[in-house]
C-alpha positions in Angstrom: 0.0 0.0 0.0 2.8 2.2 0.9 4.8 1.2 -2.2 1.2 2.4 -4.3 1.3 5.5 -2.6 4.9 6.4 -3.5 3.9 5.8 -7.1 1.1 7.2 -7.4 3.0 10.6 -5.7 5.6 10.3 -8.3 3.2 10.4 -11.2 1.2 13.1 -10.3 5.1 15.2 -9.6 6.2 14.1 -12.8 2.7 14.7 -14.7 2.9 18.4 -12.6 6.6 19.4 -13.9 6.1 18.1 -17.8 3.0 20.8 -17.4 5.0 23.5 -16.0 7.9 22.6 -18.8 5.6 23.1 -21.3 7.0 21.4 -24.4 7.1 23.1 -27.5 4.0 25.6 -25.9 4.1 28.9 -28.0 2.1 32.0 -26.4 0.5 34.1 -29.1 0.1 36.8 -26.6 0.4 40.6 -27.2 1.5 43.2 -25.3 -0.1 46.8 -25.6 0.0 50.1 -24.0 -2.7 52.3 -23.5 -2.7 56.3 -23.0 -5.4 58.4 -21.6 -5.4 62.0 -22.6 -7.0 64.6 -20.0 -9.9 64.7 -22.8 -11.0 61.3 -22.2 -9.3 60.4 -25.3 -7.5 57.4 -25.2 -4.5 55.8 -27.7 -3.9 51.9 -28.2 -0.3 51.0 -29.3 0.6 47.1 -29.8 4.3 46.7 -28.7 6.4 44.7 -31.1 8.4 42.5 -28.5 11.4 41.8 -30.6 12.2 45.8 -31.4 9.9 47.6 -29.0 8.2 49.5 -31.7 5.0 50.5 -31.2 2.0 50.9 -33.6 -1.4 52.2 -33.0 -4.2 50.6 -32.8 -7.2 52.1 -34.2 
């Protein structure tokens, strides 16, 4: 029963750091600033995150 337990530990550790590795996970995730003007106007800008550029977002 012991021995079981052990395993069954060992799985569930080994199941939890293969998710946390990720392999071959991409994340499609953008990055964006926003700016408020006093006017209640507000400016979107997607930042490029290999240069830093940024380009509006309309």
């Amino acid at each position: 029963m012991k021995t079981r337990i052990i395993f069954l530990g060992l799985l569930f550790t080994m199941g939890l750091i293969n998710s946390l590795i990720g392999q071959g996970v991409e994340c499609s995730c953008k990055e964006y600033l926003y700016l408020n003007e006093p006017s209640s106007r507000s400016h979107k800008f997607e930042i490029d995150p290999s240069t830093g550029a940024l380009t509006e977002i309309f």
